[in-house]
C-alpha positions in Angstrom: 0.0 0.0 0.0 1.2 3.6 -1.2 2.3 5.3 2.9 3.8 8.5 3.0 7.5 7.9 2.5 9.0 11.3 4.3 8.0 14.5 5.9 8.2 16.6 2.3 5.0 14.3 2.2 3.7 16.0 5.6 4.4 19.2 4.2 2.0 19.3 1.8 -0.5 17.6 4.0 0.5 20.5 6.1 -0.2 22.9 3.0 -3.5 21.7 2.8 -5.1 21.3 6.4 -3.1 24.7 7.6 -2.8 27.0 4.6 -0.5 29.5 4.5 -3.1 31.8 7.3 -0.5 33.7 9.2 -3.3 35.9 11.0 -6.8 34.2 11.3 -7.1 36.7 14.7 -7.8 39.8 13.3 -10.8 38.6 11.6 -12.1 36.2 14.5 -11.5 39.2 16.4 -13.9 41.1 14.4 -16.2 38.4 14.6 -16.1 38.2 18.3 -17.6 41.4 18.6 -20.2 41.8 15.7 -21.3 38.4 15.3 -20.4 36.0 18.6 -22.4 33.2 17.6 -22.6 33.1 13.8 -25.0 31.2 12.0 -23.8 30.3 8.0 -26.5 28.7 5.7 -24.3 26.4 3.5 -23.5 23.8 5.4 -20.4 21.5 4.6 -20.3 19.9 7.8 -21.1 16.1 8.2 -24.1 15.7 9.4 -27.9 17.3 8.2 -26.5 19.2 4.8 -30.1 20.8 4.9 -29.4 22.2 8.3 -27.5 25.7 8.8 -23.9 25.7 11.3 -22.9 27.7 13.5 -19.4 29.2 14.7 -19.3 30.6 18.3 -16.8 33.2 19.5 -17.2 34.0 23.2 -15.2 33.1 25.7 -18.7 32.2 27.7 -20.6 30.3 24.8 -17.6 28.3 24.0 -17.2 26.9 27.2 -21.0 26.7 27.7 -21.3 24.5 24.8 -18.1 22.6 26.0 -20.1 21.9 29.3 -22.7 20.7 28.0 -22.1 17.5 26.0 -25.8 16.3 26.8 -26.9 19.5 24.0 -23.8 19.4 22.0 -23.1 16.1 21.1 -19.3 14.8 20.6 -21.2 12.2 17.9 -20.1 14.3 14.9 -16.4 13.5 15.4 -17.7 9.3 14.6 -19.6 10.7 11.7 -16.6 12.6 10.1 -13.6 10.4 11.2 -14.8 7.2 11.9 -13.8 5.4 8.8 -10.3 6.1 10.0 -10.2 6.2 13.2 -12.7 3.4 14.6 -16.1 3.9 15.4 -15.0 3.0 18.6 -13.1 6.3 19.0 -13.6 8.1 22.3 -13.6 11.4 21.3 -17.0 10.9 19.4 -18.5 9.3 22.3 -20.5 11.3 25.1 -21.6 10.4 28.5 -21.8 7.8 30.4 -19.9 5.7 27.6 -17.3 8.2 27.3 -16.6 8.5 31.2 -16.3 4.6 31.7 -14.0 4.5 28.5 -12.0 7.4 29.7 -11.8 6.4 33.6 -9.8 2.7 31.9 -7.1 4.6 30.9 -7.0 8.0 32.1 -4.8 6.6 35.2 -2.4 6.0 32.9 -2.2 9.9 32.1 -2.0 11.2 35.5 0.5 12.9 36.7 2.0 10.4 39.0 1.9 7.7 36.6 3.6 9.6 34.4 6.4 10.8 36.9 8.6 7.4 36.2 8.7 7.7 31.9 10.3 11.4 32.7 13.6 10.2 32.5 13.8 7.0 31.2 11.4 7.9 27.9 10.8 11.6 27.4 14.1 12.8 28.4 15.6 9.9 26.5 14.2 10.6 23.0 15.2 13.8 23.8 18.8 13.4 23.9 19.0 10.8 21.7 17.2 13.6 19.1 19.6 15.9 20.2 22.3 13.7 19.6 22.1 14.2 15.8 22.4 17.9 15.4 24.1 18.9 18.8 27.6 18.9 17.2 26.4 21.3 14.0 25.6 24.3 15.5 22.0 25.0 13.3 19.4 23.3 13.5 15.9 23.1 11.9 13.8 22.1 15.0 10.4 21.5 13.6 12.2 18.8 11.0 15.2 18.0 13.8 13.1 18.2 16.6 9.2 18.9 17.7 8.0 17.0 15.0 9.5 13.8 15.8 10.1 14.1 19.9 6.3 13.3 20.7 5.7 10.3 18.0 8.4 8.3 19.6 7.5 8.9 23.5 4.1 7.9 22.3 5.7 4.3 20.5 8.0 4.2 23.6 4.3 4.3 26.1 3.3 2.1 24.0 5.9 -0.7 24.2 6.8 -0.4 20.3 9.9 -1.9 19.5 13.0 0.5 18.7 13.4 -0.3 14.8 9.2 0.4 14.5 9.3 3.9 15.0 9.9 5.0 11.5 7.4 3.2 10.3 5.0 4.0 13.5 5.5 7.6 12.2 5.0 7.4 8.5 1.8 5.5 9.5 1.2 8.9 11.8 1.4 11.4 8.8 -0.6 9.3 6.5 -3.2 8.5 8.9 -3.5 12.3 9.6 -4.0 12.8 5.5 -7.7 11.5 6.2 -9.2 15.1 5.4 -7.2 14.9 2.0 -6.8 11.7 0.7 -9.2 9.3 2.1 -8.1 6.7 0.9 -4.4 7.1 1.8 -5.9 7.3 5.4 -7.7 4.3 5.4 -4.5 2.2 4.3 -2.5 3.7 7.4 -5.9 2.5 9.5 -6.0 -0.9 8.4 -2.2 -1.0 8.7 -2.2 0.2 12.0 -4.5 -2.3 13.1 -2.8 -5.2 10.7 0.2 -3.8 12.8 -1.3 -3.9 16.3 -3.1 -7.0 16.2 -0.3 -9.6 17.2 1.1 -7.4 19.9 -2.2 -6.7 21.5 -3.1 -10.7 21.3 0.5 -11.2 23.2 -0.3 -8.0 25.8 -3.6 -10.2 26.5 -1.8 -13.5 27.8 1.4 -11.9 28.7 0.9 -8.1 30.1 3.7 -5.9 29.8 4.7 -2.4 31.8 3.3 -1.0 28.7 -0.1 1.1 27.8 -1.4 -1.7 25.8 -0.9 -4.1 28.1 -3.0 -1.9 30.3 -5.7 -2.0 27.8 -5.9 -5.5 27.2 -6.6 -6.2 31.0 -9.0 -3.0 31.6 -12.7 -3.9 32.3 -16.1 -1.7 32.0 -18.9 -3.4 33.7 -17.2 -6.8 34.5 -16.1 -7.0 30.3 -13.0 -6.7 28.7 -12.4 -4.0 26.3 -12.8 -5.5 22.5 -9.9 -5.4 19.8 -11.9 -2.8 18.0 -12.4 -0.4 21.0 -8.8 -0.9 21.4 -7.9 0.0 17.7 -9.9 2.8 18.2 -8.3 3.8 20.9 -4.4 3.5 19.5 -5.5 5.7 16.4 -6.6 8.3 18.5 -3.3 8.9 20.4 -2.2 9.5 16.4 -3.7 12.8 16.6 -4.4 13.4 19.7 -1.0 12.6 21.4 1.2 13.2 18.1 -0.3 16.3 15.6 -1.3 18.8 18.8 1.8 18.0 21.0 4.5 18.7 18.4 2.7 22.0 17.2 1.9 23.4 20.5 5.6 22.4 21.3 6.8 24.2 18.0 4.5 27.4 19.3 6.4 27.8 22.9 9.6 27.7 21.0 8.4 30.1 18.1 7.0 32.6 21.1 10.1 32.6 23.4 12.4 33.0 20.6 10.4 35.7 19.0 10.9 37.6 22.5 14.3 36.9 24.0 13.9 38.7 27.1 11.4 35.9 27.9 13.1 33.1 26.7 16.8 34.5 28.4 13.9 34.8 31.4 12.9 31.3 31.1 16.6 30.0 30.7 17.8 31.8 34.2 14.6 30.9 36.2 13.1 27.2 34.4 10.5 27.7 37.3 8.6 30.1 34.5 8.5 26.8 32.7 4.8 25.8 33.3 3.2 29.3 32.7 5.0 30.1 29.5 3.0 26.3 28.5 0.1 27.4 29.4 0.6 31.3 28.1 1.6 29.3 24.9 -0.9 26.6 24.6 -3.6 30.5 25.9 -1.7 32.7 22.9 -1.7 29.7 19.9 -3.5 26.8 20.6 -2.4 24.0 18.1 -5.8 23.3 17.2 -8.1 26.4 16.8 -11.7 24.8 16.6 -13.5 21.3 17.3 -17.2 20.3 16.2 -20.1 20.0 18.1 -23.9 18.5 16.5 -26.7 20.1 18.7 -29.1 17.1 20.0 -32.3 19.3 20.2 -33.5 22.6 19.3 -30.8 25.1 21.7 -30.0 28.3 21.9 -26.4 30.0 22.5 -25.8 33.6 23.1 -29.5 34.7 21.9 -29.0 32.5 18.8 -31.5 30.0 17.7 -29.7 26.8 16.7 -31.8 23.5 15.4 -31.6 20.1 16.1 -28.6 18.3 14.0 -27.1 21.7 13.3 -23.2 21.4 13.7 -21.7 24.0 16.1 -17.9 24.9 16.4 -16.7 26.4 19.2 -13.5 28.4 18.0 -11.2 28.1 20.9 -8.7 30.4 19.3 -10.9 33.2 19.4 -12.2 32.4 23.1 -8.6 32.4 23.9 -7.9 36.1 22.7 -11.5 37.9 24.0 -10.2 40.9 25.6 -12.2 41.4 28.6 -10.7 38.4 29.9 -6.9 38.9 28.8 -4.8 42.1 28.3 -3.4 42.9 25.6 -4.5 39.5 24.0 -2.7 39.2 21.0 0.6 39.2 23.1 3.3 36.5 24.2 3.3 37.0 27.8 4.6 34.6 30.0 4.2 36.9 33.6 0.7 37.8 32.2 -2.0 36.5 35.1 -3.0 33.2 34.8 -6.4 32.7 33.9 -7.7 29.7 32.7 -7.8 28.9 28.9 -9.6 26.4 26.2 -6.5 25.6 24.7 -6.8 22.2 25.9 -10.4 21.9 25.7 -12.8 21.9 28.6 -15.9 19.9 30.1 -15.7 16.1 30.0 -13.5 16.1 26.5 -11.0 18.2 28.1 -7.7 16.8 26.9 -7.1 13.6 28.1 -3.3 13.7 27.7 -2.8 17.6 28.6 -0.5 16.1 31.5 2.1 14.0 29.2 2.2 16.9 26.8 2.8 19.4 29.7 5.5 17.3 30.7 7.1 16.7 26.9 7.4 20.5 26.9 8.7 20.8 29.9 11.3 18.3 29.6 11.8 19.7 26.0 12.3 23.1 27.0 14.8 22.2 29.6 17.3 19.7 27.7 17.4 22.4 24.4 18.5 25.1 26.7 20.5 23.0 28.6 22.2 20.7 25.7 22.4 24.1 23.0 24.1 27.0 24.9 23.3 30.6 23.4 20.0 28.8 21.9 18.3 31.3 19.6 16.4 31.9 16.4 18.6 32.1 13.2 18.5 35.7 11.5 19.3 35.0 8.2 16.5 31.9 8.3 13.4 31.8 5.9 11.0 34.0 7.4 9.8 31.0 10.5 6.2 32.0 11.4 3.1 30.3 12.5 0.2 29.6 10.2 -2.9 28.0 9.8 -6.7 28.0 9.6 -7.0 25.1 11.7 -4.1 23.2 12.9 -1.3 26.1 13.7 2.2 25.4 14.4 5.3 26.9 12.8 6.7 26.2 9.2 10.0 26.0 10.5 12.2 26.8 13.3 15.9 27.5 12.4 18.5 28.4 14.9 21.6 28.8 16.1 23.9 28.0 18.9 26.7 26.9 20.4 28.4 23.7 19.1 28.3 20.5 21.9 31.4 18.5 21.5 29.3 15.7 22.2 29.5 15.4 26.0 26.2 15.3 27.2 26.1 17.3 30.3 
């Protein structure tokens, strides 16, 4: 079957999902104010094609409608994605399935269980990533770095063996290529699953210290979790644990080295660590909307919304409203903390938000640690962030100090 072969291939996957958007703000902005819950006739959603969609803007409606998974249904995501992903796939499911399906393995997320990989895994691939471009003194890190950091800690929780990761990440981009060549995304589906099936029949008679192993002995109601639900569940941490991790990764890099006094801030002090994640994750979330199908005639903000109508809450938007943060459209790390949707919120709220909080962390810390005088190359091609969608940078180039090889 035809995979993607390299990560020119991702790039024009990229093209097509991103586009070349550097400022969608200005006009969500705009938006926000004249028209916070906007209703558009022509519908291209899945879903009712006869029924209008909707777009909301405010901070308050978003997370409303977030809240409230009982009127807007997570359903949608099976409609549109479940030919790749499973129709198993947690993120389409709403309560009380998606509660018992997310209680089996969000223990495995947690903070604490997470504490022993920190080392061992996520610094590991880390350094070892490092490793290659440490001694050359420039580096592309999007190519070099963000992009493939997060795709092997997720093989590595996984229990994938070493000399599968390559091929663990080509599967990655072309399952990700769903929205613009089907069919390419089915092949990585069924491979995945082609690819799965023998280790998760060996998890179930021998478990390992691994997350499928914990899969293959969960239990909802006194049953086992079936293959499929399991597939399902595998594909998800695809884009889920892969696509929004290396681009909000890719953000906090692009935002400190766009203002040094913050990143020469960050590298004296890594305490500031967790709120420049957050500021970043508040300032460019990696994914700027998610979609909604209302389950009964609603209402949000004073707009009428029927049954089966789609409804997209635009986190990117909520995340700039200006009666909530100063001087919104700003990288500020010592700005306030406030809470943000950036990693979702209500019962979907992002399942792995603690393993990507640590990738960064750990990420953050071993680049300024490993790459003395870290910073972003002058003479690189015009790096910025872009996208209508998905946002991450096109490239990060930079410069710094040579290591001789000694890691420190």
């Amino acid at each position: 079957m035809q995979l993607f072969d390299d990560l020119e291939d991702f790039g024009s996957f990229d093209d097509v999902v991103s586009g070349d958007v550097r400022d969608p703000y200005t006009e969500l902005a705009r938006l926000r104010r004249e028209e916070p819950v906007q209703r558009i006739e022509l519908s291209t959603m899945p879903g009712d094609d006869t029924k209008p969609f909707f777009i909301a803007y405010r901070f308050e409606d978003v997370q409303r409608m977030l809240r409230d998974n009982r009127t807007f249904s997570s359903a949608i995501i099976i409609q549109a994605f479940g030919d790749v992903l499973g129709r198993h796939v947690m993120l389409g499911m709403d309560e009380p399935e998606h509660g018992r399906h997310r209680a089996l393995v969000s223990r495995a997320f947690a903070q604490k269980a997470l504490a022993k990989w920190e080392d061992s895994l996520v610094g590991g691939v880390g350094n070892e990533l490092i490793d290659r471009f440490a001694s050359k003194g420039s580096a592309d890190l999007v190519t070099d770095f963000t992009f493939p950091y997060p795709t092997q800690i997720i093989a590595g929780l996984l229990g994938l063996p070493r000399k599968d990761y390559p091929q663990f990440q080509r599967w990655s981009i072309s399952l990700l290529s769903f929205t613009i060549n089907p069919e390419r995304g089915k092949a990585a589906s069924l491979a995945l699953e082609e690819y799965f099936a023998p280790i998760l029949a060996a998890r179930r008679v021998e478990p390992q210290d691994d997350l499928i192993s914990r899969l293959a002995v969960a239990e909802i109601d006194g049953e086992h979790l079936s293959d499929d639900e399991i597939f399902s569940f595998l594909r998800l941490l695809l884009p889920a644990g892969v696509e929004t991790t290396y681009r909000a990764l890719g953000n906090l890099l692009f935002g400190l080295f766009s203002n040094p006094e913050q990143l020469e801030a960050v590298r004296a002090d890594r305490s500031l660590i967790p709120q420049a994640i957050e500021e970043a994750v508040r300032w460019e979330p990696p994914l700027l909307t998610i979609t909604r199908i209302a389950t009964k005639d609603t209402e949000l903000g004073g707009v009428a919304i029927p049954e089966g109508s789609s409804v997209m809450p635009m986190l990117g938007a909520a995340n700039r409203q200006e009666d909530r943060y100063e001087d919104p459209d700003t990288f500020d790390i010592f700005r306030p903390a406030r809470p943000n949707v950036g990693w979702g919120y209500g019962t979907h709220v992002c399942l792995g938000m603690h393993l990507a909080r640590l990738e960064m962390r750990v990420a953050i810390n071993l680049l300024l640690d490993r790459l003395p005088n870290l910073r972003l190359d002058p003479d690189g091609k015009d790096p910025h962030i872009r996208g209508q969608v998905f946002r991450s940078p096109t490239s990060l180039p930079v410069l710094f100090d040579a290591d001789p090889g000694v890691r420190p």
